[in-house]
N, C-alpha and C positions, 0 to 999 in steps of 0.2 A: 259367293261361289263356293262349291261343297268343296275341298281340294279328297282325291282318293290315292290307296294306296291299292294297285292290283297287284294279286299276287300268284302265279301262276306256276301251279306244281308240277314237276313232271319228274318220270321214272319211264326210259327208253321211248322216250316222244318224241324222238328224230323225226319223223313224216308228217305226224300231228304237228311240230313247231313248224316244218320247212310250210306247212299249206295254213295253219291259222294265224301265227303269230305275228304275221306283216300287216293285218288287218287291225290286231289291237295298239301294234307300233305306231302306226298310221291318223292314231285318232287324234281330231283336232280340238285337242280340248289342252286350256293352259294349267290346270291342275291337278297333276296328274303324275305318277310312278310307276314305272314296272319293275317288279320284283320275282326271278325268274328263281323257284325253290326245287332242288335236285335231290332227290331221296335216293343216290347214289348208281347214278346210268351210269351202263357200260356200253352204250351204242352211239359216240362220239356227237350225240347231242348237245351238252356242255361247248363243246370246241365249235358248235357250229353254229350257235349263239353267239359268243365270245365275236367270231369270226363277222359275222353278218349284222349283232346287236352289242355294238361295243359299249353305247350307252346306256344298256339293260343293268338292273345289278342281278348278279347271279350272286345265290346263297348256295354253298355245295356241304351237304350234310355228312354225305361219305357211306351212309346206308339210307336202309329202306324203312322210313318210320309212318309208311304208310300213309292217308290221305289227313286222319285225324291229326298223327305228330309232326305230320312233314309243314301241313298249314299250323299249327299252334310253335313252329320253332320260325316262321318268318317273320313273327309280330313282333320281334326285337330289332326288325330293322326296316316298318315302317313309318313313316315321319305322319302321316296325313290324317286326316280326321275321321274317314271313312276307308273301309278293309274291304276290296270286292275281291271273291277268292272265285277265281274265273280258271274251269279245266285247261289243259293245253289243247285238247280239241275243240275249241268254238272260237269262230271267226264271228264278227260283231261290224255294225250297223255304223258307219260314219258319225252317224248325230247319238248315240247312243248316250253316252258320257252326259251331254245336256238333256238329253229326257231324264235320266236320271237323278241329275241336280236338280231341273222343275219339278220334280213327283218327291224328291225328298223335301225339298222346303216347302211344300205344299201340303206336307203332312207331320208337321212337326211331333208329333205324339207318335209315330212311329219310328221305330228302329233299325229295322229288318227290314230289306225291299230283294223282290225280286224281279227283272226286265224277264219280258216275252221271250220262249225261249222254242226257236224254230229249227226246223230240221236242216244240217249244211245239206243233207243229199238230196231234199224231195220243199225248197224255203216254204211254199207253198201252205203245208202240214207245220203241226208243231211236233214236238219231239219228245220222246216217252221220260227222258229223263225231268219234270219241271213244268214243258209245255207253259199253260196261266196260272201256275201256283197251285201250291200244296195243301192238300184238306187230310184227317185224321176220321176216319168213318167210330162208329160206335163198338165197333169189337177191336180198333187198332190198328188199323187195316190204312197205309197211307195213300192215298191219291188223286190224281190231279184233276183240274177244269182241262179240256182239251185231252182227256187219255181215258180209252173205257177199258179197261184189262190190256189187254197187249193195243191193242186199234186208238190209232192216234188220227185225231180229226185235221179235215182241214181246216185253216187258219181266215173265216170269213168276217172279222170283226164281232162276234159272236161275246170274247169276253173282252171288249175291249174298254175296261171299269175299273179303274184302281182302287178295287174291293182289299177286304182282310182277307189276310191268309194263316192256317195254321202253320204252313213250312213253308219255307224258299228253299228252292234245290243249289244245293254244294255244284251245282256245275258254271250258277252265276249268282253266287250269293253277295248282297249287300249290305254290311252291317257297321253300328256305330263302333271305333276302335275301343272306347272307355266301357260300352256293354258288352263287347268279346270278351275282356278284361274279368269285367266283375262277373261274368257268368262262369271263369277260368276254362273259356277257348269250348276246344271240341273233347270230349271225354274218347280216352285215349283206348280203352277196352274195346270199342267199337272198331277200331283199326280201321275199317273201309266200311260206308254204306250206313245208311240212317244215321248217323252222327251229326248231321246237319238237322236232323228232324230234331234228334234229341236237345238240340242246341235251342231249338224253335222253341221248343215244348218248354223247357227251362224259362226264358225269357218270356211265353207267356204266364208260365207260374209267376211271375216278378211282376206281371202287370205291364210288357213290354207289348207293342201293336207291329205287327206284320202288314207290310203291305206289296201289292202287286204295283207295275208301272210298266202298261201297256204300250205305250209309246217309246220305249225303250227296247231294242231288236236286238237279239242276240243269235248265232246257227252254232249247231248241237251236232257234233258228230258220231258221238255214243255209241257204246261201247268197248272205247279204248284202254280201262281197266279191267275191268268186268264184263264179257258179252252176254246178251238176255240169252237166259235159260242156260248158262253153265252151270255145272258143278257149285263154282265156289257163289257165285252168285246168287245160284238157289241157300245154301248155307249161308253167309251171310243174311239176305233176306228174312227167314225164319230165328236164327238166333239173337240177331242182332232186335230183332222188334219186341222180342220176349226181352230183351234187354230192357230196352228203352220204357215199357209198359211198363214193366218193375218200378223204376226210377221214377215213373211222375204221375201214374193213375193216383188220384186220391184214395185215399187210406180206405174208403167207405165204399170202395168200386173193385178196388184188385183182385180179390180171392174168386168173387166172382166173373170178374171182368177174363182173369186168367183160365177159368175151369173154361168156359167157354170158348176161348181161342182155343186150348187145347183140343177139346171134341173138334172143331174145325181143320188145325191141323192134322188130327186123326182120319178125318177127312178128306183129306189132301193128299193124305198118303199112300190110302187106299185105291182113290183114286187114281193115283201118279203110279199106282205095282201094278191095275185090272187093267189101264189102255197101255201098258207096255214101257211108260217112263220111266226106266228103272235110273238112273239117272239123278230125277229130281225125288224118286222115292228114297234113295241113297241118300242125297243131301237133306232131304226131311229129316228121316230118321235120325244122321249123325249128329246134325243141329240140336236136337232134342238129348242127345246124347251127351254132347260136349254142356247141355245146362244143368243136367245132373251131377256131371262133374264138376261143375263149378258150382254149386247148389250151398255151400258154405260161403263162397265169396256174395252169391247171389243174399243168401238170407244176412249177411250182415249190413248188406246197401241198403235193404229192406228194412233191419231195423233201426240206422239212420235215418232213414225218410219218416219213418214214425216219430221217433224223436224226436227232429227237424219239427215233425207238425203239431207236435203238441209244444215245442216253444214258441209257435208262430202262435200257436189259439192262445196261449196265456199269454203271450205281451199283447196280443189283439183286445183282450177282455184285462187286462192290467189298467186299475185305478187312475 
């Protein structure tokens, strides 16, 4: 039996804990931890835990280290073999826990799993955040089985295939504790938002396998960091992918692989100023802004990864 370490972050998720968390409490499975991580709430969420989950462990950080440091500061106090980093908004499936244990020992060559991941408001549908796993389009572009742009499908058995996936979404990610390790967690730059792709992307560089596990139910509340189409979301969104494409496109794909996003964001933006969005043209543009400024940090990642790759091609072709 897999034993898991859940770990669930929260920053002011009073409503979010009072309505999902009796359902992950609840589950009946014998190997098993909850580990409740506090990026420093002030809306007596802590105490109402404490209060209701006496046998939760609560980790309280004291500030806000975001979604990336707030999960990479919990892994000092999981014992179990496997890390599932489950939002405080999703409520979860009785039997979930043992579909997850059948779908991981049944695919031992992978790592990474992500359960089905449905809407709490509409179960029916799946849910934009995840939905049946995570794919990486050919300009960079992440997105799911079950989600065509904003429009999320109903949920008919449709992808019901414990296929490969390029990502598992951070709202119910599954992953081995010793590969979080050697990958060193979530890269902390990201602060919120594709940090989990990033995480994917890495481990497939390593030769690590993603997989989905349909039979595994989880409901997706979404939105309760980020709501679609804010501000910061659109900014995250755009900055954060030009991030991530920096860091693991192959050496032989970037300059071009990057001129090209960029025309499309151009794109985007033009777009987002003529129908009136001034909003997400605002967060276009300053995303694109803030990687100028950091266009020094950014070109030394860059020539890292080159580095990086040419030590790997010479002990690859090494005698």
């Amino acid at each position: 039996m897999i034993s898991f370490s859940i770990v669930i972050l929260n920053w002011n998720g009073l409503t979010h804990l009072q309505e999902c968390l009796q359902s992950v409490y609840e589950t009946d499975y014998e190997s098993k931890e909850i580990i409740l991580v506090d990026n420093g709430s002030t809306d007596n969420s802590l105490e109402w835990v404490k209060e209701h989950f006496s046998d939760i462990s609560v980790v309280e950080l004291g500030t806000n280290y975001f979604f990336a440091g707030g999960n990479n500061r919990a892994i000092s106090h999981c014992k179990n073999d496997y890390l599932i980093f489950l939002n405080n908004d999703v409520k979860v499936d009785a039997r979930w826990l043992d579909a997850l244990n059948n779908c991981i020992l049944s695919k031992p060559k992978s790592h990474i799993f992500q359960p089905k991941i449905l809407s709490a408001r509409q179960p029916t549908h799946f849910e934009y955040a995840g939905a049946a796993g995570g794919y990486i389009d050919r300009y960079g572009y992440p997105y799911c089985r079950g989600r065509i742009f904003d429009i999320v499908e109903e949920d008919t058995g449709q992808y019901d295939e414990n296929v490969a996936l390029d990502w598992a979404s951070g709202a119910a990610m599954v992953i081995k504790k010793t590969l979080f390790k050697e990958l060193g967690g979530f890269d902390e730059d990201f602060e919120m938002h594709m940090e989990e792709i990033d995480l994917c992307w890495r481990a497939r560089r390593n030769g690590h396998k993603i997989s989905f596990c349909h039979s595994s139910v989880v409901y997706h509340i979404g939105g309760g960091s980020l709501a679609q189409g804010s501000y910061r979301k659109i900014w995250y969104n755009f900055r954060n992918n030009w991030y991530m494409l920096i860091k693991n496109l192959p050496k032989h794909r970037l300059f071009r692989s990057l001129f090209s996003r960029y025309i499309l964001d151009v794109i985007a933006f033009k777009r987002a100023l003529f129908t009136g969005k001034f909003t997400e043209a605002k967060a276009i543009f300053l995303a694109h802004l803030s990687l100028v400024k950091e266009m020094p940090n950014l070109f030394s990642m860059l020539i890292s990864v080159i580095k990086l790759s040419k030590i790997f091609l010479s002990i690859k072709t090494f005698p």
